[in-house]
C-alpha positions in Angstrom: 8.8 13.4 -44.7 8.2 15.3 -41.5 9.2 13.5 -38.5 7.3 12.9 -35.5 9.2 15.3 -33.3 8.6 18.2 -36.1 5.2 17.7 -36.2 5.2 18.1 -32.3 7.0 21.4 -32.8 4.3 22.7 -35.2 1.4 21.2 -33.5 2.2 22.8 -30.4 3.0 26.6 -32.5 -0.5 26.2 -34.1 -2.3 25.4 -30.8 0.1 27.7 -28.6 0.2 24.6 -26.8 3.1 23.9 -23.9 4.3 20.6 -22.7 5.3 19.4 -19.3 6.5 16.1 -18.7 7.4 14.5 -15.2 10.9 13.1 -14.5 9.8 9.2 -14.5 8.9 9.8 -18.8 11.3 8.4 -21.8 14.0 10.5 -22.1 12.6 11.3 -25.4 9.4 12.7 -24.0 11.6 14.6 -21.5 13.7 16.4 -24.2 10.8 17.6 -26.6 8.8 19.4 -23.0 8.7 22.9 -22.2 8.8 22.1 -18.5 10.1 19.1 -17.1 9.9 18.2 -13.2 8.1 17.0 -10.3 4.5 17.0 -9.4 4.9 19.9 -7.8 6.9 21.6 -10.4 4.5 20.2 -12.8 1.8 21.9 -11.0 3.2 25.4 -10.5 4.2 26.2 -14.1 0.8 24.8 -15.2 -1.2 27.2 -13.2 1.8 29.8 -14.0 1.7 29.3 -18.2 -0.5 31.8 -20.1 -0.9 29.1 -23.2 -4.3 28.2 -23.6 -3.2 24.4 -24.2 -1.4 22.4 -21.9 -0.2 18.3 -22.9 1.0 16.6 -19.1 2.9 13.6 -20.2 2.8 12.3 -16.4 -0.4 10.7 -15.2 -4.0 11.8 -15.2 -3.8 12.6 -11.7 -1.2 15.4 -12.4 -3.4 16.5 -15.6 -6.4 17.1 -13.3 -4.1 19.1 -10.8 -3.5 21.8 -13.7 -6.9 21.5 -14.8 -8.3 22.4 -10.9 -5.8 25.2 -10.7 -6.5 26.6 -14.2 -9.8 25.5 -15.4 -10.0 28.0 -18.2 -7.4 26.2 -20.6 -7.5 23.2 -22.5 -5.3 20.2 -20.5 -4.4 17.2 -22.7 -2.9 13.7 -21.7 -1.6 11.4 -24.2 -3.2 7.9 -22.6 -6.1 8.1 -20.0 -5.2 4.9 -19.0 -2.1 6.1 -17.4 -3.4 6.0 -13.6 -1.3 5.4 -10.7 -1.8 2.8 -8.2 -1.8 4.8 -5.0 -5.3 6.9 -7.3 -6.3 3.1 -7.4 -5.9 2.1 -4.0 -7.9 4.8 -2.6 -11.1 5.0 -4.0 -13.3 7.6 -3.0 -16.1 5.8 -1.5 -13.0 3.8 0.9 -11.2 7.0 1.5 -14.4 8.8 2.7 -15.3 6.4 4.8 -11.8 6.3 6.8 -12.2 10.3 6.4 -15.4 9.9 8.7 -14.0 8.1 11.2 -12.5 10.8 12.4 -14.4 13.4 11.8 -12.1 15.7 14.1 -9.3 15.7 11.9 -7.6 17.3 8.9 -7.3 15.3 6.0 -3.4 15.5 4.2 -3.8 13.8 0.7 -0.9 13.3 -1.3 -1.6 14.3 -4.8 -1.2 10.9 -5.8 -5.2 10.9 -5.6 -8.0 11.6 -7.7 -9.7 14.6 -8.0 -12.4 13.1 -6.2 -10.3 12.3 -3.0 -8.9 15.6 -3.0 -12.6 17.2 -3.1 -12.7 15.6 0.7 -9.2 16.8 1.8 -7.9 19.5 3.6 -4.4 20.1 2.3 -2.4 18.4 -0.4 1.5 17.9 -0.2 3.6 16.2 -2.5 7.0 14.7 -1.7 8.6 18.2 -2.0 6.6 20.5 0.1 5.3 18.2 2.5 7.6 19.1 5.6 6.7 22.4 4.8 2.7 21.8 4.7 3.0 19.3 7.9 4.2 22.6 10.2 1.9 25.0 9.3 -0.9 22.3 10.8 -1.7 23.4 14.3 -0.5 21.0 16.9 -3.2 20.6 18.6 -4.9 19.0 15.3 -5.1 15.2 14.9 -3.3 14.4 11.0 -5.0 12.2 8.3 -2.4 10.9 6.0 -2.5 9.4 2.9 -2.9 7.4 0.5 1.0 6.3 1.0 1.4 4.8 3.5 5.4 4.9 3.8 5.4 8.6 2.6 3.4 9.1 5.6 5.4 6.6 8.0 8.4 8.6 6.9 7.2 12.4 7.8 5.8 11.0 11.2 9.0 9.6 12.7 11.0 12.7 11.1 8.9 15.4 11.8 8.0 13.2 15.2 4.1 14.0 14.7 1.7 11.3 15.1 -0.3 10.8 12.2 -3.2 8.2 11.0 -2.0 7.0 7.7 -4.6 4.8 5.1 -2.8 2.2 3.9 -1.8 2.7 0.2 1.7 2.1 -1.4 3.2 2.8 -4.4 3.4 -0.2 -6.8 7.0 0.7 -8.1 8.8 2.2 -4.9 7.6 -1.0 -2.5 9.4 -3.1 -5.1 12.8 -2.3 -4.2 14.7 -4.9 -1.8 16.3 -3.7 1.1 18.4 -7.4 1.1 19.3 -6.6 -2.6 20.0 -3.4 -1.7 22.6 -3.9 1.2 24.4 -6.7 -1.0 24.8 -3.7 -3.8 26.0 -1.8 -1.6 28.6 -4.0 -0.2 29.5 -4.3 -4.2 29.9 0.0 -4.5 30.7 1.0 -0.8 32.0 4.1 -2.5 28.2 5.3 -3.3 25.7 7.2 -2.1 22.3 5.8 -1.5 19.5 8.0 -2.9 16.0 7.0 -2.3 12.6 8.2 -2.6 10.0 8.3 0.3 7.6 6.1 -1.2 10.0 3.3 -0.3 9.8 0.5 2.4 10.8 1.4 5.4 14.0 -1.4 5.4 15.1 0.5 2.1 14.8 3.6 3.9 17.2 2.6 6.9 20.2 2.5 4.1 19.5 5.5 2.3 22.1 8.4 2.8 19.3 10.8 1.0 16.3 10.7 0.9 13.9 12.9 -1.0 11.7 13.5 -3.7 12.8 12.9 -7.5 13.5 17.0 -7.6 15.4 16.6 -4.2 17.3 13.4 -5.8 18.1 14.8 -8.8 20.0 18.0 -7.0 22.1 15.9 -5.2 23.8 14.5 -7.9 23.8 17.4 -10.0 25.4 19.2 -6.6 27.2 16.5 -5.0 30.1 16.3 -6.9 32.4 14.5 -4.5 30.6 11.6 -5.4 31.0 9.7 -8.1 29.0 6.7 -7.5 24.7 6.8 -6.2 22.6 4.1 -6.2 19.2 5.4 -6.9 16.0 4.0 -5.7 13.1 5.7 -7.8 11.3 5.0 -11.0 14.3 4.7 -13.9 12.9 7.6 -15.9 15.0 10.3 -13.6 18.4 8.7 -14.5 18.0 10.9 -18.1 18.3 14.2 -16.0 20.9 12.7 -13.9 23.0 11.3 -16.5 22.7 14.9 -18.6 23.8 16.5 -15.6 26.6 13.8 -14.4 28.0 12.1 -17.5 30.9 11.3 -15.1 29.4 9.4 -12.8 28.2 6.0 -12.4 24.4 5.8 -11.2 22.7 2.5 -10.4 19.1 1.9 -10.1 18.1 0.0 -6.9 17.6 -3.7 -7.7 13.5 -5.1 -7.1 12.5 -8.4 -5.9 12.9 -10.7 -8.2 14.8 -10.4 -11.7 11.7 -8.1 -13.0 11.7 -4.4 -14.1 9.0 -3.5 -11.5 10.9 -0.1 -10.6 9.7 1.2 -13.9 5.8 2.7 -13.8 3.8 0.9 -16.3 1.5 4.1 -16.3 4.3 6.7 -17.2 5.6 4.4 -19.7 2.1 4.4 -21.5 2.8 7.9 -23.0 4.9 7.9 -26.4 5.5 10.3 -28.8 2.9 9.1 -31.5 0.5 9.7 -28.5 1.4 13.1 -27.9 1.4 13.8 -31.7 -2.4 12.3 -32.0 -3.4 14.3 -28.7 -2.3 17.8 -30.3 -3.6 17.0 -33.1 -7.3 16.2 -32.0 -7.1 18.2 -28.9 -8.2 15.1 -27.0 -8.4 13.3 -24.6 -9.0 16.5 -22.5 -9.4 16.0 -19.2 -12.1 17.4 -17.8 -13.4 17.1 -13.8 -17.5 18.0 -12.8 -17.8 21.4 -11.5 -19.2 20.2 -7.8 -16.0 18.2 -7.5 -13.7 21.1 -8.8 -14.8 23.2 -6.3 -14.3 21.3 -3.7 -11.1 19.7 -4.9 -9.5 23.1 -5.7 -9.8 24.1 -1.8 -6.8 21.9 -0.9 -4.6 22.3 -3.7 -4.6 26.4 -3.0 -4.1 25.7 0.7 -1.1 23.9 -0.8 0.1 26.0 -3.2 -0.3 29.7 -0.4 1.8 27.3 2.4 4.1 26.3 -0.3 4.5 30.0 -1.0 4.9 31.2 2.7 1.5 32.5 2.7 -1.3 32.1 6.0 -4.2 29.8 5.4 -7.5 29.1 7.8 -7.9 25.3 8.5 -11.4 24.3 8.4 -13.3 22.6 11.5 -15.1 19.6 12.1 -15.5 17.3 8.5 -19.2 16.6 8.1 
């Protein structure tokens, strides 16, 4: 009997299908990809692929990010009920309005936001770039951020820029417990503190690095002096670290609570049998109206020429 994992193998040879997965998937979605990574990763080899068929096994928010930058192939998600709760937070008809109020501005989304949101944004980051993006703004421009709230927090006071941030969070990162945290720590004073920006601000204060899961993940695979890290992000990204550091111990941040709220219910909604059924029936596709595309595609390419070292004209007043 064929197992599921062979049948993935051939579906993806009979549809010249690739698959990229993000970090915070199973670890057995993360070993049958093509690509694993970031958003931003994610992203990149999306638009860079020549297959005709792409499967995200993130959320649908990262699925509409390939289909914007490639909208000549086929983009697949196994569950289109895996959303994100910053996409939820910052519905379009909010976010415009707090766009308008300052009509002056430039808008920098985080693509943790729907297609929609991004169709009234000037420039996307993700946790990766988003130093990088933040510079090439002109100081003399007042800064939208959002819809997180502590990513944004996090960039101001480092890259000491005022910005006006909306006020979404991540349902995961603003989880962790900074007092569960610091009594951890005083358990492994040996370790290294890893945390992502999407984290309170309290959690932040004890963190020795913080950075996205891409930036986390290279620490441990690079810091080998260290042989103990307690990691706050989603658990998905301790299957790359442990592959690359058998020999260290890695700790996942502790929540509120006795919960497992630092796992993301909407990564976790993808499985295998999904992925099978999706290359299968070449569905759900994820498809976004052409008036929105075009609009929404305008940000993401700012991103990706800035990412790339490449000038880019900023627009002028938002009407």
């Amino acid at each position: 009997m064929e197992s599921t994992v062979a049948k993935i193998q051939r579906l993806k040879k009979q549809h010249n299908a690739a698959i990229l997965a993000h970090f915070y998937e199973t670890g057995e979605i993360q070993d049958i990809a093509d690509h694993v990574g970031d958003s931003l990763y994610l992203a990149q080899m999306g638009e860079k692929l020549e297959n005709p068929v792409v499967l995200l096994a993130g959320v649908v928010f990262m699925a509409e990010s390939v289909k914007l930058l490639s909208p000549r192939k086929t983009v697949l998600v196994p569950d289109l009920n895996a959303g994100c709760s910053l996409v939820d937070h910052s519905p379009y008809d909010k976010y415009l309005a707090w766009r308008r109020q300052y009509p002056e501005a430039l808008a920098v989304t985080y693509v943790n936001s729907s297609a929609a949101v991004k169709s009234i944004t000037d420039v996307c980051v993700t946790s990766s770039n988003a130093e990088k993006i933040l510079a090439a703004i002109p100081k003399d421009r007042m800064i939208l951020f959002g819809p997180d709230r502590n990513l944004g927090a996090y960039l101001a006071k480092k890259l000491n820029r005022d910005m006006i941030l909306y006020p979404g969070s991540c349902e995961v990162h603003v989880l962790f417990s900074a007092k569960r945290l610091f009594e951890l720590k005083e358990k492994h004073p040996q370790a290294l503190v890893l945390a992502h920006p999407e984290c309170d601000e309290a959690v932040l204060k004890q963190a020795d690095v913080i950075g996205s899961t891409s930036r986390l993940l290279d620490e441990v695979k690079t810091n080998t002096r260290i042989n103990e890290f307690i990691v706050a992000t989603e658990d998905g990204i301790f299957h790359q670290m442990r592959r690359a550091r058998p020999d260290a111990l890695l700790i996942q941040a502790p929540a509120e609570g006795s919960c497992a709220c630092n796992q993301c219910p909407y990564m976790k909604l993808n499985t295998l049998d999904k992925i099978v059924h999706s290359l299968e029936t070449l569905s759900p596709a994820v498809d976004v109206p052409a008036d929105i595309a075009d609009q929404a595609r305008l940000p993401l390419d700012r991103m990706m020429a800035i990412t790339a070292g490449k000038p880019v004209t900023w627009p002028g007043r938002f009407c």
